[in-house]
OpenMM code with the backbone's topology and positions (N, CA, C; nanometers):
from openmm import Vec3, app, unit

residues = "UNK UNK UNK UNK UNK UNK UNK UNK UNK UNK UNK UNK UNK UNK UNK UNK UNK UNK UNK UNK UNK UNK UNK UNK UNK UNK UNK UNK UNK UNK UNK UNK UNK UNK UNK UNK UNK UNK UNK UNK UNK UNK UNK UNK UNK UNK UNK UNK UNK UNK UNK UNK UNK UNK UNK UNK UNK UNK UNK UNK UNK UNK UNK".split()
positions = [
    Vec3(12.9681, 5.5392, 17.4282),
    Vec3(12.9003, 5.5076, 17.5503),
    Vec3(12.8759, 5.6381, 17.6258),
    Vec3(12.7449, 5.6760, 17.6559),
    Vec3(12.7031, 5.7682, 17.7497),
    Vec3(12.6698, 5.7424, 17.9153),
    Vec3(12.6519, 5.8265, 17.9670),
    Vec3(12.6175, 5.7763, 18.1082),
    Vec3(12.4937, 5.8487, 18.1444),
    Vec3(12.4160, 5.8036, 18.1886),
    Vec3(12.2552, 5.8840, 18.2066),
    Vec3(12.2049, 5.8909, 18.3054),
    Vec3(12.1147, 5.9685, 18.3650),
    Vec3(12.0960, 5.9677, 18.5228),
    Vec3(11.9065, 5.9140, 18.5215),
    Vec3(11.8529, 5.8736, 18.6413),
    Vec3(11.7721, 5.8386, 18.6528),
    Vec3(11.6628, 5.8598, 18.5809),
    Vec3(11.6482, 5.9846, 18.5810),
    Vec3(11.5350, 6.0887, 18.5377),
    Vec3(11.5095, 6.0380, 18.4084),
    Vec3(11.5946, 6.0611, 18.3052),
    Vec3(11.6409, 6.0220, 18.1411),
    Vec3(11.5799, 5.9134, 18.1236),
    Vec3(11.6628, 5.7689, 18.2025),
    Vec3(11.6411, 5.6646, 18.1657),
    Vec3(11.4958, 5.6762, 18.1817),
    Vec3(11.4287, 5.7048, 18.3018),
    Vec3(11.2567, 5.6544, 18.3255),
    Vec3(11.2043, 5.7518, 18.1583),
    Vec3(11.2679, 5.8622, 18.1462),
    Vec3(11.1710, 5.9343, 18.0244),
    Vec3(11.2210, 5.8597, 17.9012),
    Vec3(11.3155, 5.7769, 17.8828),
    Vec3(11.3385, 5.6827, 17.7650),
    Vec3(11.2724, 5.5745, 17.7595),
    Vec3(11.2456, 5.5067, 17.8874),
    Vec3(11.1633, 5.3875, 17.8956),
    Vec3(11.0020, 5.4294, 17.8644),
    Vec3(11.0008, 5.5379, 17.9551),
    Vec3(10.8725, 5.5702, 17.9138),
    Vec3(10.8097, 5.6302, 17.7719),
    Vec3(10.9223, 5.6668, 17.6603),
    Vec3(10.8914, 5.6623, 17.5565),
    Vec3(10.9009, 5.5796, 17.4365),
    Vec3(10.9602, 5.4552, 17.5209),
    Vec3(10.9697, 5.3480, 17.4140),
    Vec3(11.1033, 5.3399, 17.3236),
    Vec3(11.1990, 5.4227, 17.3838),
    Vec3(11.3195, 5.5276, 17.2692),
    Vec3(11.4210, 5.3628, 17.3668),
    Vec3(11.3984, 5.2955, 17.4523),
    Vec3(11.5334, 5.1862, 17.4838),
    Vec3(11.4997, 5.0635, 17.4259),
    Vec3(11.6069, 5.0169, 17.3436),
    Vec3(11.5819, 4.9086, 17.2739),
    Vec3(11.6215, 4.7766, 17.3470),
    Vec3(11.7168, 4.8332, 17.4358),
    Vec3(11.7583, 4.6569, 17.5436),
    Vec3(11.7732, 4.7403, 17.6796),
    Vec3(11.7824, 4.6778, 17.7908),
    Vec3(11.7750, 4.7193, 17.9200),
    Vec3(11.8551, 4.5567, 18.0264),
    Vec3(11.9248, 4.5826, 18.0319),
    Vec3(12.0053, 4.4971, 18.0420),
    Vec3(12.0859, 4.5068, 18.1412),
    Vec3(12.1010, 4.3483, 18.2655),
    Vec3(12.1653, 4.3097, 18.3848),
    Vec3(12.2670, 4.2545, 18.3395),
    Vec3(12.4169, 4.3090, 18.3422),
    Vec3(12.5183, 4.2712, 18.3298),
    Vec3(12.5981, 4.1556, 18.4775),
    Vec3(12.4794, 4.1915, 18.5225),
    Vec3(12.5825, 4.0947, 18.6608),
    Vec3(12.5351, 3.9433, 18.6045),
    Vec3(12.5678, 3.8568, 18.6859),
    Vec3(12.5838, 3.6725, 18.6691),
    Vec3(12.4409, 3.6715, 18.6936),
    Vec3(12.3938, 3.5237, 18.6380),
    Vec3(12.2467, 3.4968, 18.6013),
    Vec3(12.2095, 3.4802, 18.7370),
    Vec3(12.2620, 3.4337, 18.8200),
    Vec3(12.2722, 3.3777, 18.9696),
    Vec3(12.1928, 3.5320, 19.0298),
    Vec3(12.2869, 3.5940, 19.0029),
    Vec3(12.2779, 3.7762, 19.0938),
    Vec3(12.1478, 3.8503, 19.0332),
    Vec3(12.1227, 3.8121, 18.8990),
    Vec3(12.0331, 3.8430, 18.8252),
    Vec3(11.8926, 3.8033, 18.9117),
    Vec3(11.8487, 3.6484, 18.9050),
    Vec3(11.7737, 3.4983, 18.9114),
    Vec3(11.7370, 3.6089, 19.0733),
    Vec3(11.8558, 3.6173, 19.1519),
    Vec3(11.7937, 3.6951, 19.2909),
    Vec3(11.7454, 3.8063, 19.3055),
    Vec3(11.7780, 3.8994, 19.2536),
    Vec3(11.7339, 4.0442, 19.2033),
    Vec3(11.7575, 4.1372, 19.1466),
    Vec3(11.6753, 4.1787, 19.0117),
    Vec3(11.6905, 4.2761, 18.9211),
    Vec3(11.6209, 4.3724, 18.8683),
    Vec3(11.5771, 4.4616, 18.8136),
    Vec3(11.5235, 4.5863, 18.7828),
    Vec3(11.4307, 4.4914, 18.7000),
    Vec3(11.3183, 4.5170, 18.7470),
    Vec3(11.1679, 4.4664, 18.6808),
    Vec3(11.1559, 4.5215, 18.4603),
    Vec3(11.1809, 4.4777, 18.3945),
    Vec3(11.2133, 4.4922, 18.2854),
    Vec3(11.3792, 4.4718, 18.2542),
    Vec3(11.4487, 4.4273, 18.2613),
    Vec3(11.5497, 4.4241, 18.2405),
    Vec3(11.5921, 4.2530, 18.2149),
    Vec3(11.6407, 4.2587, 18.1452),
    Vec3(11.6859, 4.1429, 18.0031),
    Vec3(11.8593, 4.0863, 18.1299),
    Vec3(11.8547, 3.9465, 18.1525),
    Vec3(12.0056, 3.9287, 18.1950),
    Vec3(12.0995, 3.8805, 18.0577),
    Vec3(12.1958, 3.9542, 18.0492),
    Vec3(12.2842, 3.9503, 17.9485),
    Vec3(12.4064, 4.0208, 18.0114),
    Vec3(12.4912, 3.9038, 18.1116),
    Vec3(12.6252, 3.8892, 18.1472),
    Vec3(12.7006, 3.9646, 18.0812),
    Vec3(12.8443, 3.9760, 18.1253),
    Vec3(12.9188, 4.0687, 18.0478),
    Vec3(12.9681, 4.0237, 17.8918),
    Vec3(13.0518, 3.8531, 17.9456),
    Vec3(13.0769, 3.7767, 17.8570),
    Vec3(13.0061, 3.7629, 17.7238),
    Vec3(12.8967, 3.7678, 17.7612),
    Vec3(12.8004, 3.7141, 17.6324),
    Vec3(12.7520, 3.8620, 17.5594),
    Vec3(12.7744, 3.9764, 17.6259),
    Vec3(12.7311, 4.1331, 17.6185),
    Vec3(12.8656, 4.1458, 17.5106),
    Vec3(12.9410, 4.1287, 17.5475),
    Vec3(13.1055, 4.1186, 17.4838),
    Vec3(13.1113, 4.0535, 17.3653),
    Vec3(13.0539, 3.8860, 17.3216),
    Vec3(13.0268, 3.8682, 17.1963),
    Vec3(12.9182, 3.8700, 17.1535),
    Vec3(12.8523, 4.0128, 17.2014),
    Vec3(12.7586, 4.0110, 17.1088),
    Vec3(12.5984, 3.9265, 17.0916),
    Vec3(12.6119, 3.8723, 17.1477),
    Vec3(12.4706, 3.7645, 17.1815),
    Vec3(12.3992, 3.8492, 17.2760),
    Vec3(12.2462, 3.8248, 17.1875),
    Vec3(12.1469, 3.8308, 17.2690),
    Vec3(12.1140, 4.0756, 17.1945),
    Vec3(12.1892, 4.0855, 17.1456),
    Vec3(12.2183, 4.2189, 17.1181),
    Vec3(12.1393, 4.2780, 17.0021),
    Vec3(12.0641, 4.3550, 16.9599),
    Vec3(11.9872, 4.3891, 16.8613),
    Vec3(12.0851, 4.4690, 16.7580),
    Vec3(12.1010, 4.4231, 16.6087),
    Vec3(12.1538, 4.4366, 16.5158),
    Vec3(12.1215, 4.5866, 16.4441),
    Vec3(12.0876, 4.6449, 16.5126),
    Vec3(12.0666, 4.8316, 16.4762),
    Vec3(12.1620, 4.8920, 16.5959),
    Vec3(12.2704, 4.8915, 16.5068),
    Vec3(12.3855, 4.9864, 16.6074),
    Vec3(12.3555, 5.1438, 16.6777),
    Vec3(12.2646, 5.1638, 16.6382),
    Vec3(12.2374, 5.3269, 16.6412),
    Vec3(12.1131, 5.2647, 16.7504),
    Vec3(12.0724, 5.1986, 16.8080),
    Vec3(12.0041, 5.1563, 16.9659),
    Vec3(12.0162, 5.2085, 17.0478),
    Vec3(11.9462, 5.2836, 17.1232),
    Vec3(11.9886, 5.3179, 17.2835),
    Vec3(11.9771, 5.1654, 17.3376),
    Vec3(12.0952, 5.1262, 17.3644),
    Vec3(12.1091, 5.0232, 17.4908),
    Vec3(12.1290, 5.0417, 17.5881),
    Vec3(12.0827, 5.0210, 17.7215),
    Vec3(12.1046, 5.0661, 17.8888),
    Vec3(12.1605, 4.9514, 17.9536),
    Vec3(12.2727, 4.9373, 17.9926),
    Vec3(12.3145, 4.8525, 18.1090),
    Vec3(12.3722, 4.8668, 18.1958),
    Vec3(12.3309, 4.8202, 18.2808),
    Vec3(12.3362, 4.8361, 18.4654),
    Vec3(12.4303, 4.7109, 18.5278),
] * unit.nanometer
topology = app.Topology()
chain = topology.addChain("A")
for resn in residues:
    res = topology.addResidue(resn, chain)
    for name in ("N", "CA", "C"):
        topology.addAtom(name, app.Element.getBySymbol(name[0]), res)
């Protein structure tokens, strides 16, 4: 796990290089407001694995 600062993430999104982008808070917190592209996938379900793209070598981003 890395930690990335703003700048990065917009030049990863903007190159197509993030494979999930992802709201770890409750669907509820999500449903009220979240980063315009971003997938809700709770912790729980982040944890087994659901909803997760099967190429381990992914940049995944979650917030």
């Amino acid at each position: 796990m890395h930690t990335i600062d703003l700048k990065k993430l917009r030049e990863a999104l903007a190159k197509g290089a993030v494979a999930g982008f992802y709201d770890n808070r409750s669907r509820v917190s999500y449903d009220k407001l979240h980063i315009k592209g971003s997938t809700s996938l709770p912790v729980p379900e982040a944890q087994a694995g659901k909803g997760l793209p099967t190429d381990k070598a992914a940049m995944l981003v979650f917030y």
